[in-house]
Each structure stands twice: as C-alpha cells, then as structure tokens.
C-alpha positions as CSV (number, residue, x, y, z in Angstrom):
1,X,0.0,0.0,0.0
2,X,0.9,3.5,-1.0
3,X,1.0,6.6,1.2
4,X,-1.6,7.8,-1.2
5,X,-3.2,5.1,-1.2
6,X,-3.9,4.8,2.2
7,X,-4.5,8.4,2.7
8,X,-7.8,8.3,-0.1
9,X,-8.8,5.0,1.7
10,X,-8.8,6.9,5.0
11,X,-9.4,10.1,4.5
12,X,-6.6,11.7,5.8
13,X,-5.8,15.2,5.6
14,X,-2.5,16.2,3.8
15,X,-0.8,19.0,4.8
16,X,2.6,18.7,3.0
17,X,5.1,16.4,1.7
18,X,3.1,15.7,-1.4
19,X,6.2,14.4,-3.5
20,X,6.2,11.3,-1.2
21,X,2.6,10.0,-1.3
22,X,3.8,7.1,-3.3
23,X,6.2,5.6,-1.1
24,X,5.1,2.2,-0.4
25,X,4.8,1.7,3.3
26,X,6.1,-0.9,5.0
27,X,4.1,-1.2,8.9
28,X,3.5,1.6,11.3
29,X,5.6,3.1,14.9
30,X,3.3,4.4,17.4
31,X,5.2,6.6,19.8
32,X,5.4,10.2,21.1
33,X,8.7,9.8,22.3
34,X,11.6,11.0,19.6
35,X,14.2,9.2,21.4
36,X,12.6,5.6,20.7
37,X,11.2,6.1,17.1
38,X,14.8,7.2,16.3
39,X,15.9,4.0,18.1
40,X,13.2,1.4,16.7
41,X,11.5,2.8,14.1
42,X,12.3,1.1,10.4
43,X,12.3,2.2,7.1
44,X,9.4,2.5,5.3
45,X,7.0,2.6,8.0
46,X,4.3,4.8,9.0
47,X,4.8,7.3,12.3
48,X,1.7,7.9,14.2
49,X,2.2,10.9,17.0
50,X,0.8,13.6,18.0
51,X,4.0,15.6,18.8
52,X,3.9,18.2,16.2
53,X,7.4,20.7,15.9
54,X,10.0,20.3,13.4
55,X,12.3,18.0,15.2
56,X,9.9,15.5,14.2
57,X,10.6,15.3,10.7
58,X,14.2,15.2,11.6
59,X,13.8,11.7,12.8
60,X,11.5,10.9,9.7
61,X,14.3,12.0,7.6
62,X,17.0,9.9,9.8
63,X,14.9,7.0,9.6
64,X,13.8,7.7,5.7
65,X,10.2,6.7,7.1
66,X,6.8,6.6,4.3
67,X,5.0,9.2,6.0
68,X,4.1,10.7,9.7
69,X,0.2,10.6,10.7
70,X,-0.4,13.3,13.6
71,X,-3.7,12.3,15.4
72,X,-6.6,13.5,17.3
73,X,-7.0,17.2,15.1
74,X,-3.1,18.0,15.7
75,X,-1.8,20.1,13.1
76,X,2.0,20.7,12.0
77,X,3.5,24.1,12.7
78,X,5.2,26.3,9.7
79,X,8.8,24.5,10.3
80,X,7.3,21.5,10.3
81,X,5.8,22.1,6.9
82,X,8.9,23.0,5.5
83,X,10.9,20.5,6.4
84,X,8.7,17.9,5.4
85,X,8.5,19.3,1.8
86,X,12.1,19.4,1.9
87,X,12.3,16.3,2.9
88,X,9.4,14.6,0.6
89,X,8.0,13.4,3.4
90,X,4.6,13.5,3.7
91,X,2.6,14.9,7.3
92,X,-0.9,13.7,7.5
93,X,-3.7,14.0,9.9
94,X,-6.8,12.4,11.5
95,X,-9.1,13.1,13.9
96,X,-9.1,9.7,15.0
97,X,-6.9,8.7,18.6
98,X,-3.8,7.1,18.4
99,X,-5.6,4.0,19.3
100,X,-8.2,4.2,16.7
101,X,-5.5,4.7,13.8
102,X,-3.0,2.6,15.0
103,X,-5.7,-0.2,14.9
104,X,-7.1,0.7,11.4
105,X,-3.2,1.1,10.1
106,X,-2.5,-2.7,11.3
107,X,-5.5,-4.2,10.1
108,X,-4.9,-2.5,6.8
109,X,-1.5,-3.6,6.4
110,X,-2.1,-7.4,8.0
C-alpha cells in the first residue's frame, strides 16, 4: 500500500510532503517519544504521533520513514511544513486517537 493510497482509503488530511505519497509503506511506529522512534523505528514505516514541531521530521528523515500521521486534530507548525517538503516526506492527519488509527493502520496492512 501507498502513502496515497492509504490516505484516499482513510481520508486523511495532507498538509505537506506531497512528492512522497507514493512511497510504499512498510508497517507503522506508534510513539510520542523522539528518542525511541529514532531507536526502533524502520524504514518504510508509517509514524503515528501527536507531537507536532520540526524536530519530528528530523527523525522521519533519519529513519527515511513513508509518512508521519499526527492524530486527534493535531496540526503541524510552519517548520514543520517545511521540512517535510524538503524532505518529501509526507505529514498527514486524522481526527481519530492514536488508538483508533493505530488499529485501522495494522489491520490494513495485516
């Protein structure tokens, strides 16, 4: 499944990084923490947070991860924007909880 993919299947919001939408994804991290997506996280995989701020598409970057899903309304902040069309990465949202889209996200991709 494509990033685009599953953002028309779920209707996810796009708010940048619209050069990687076709990236294949790979599976999903759930975490808020940057320290332990940087440590666990894998390539190709979906990020689901709700932190918000430019460092985290430094880690997206570092870890060359599909997308990053930011949950419950959250919406990126200006850097983070940037960065993310720098980096091609896309940031998507959902008003769904972390729970709720971590949940749809495995069952999609299992």
């Amino acid at each position: 499944m494509t990033v685009a993919e599953l953002t028309e299947k779920f209707g996810l919001t796009v708010f940048s990084g619209k050069a990687g939408l076709e990236k294949e994804i790979t599976g999903g991290y759930v975490s808020d923490l940057l320290s332990d997506v940087m440590g666990f996280a894998r390539e190709g995989q979906v990020w689901i947070t709700l932190q918000t701020h430019q460092n985290v598409m430094a880690i997206a970057s570092l870890k060359d991860l599909a997308a990053v899903v930011l949950v419950k309304g959250f919406e990126p902040d200006a850097e983070t924007i940037a960065h993310s069309e720098e980096e091609g990465i896309p940031v998507l949202g959902t008003q769904l909880s972390t729970f709720e889209f971590a949940g749809i996200l495995y069952n999609e991709l299992h």
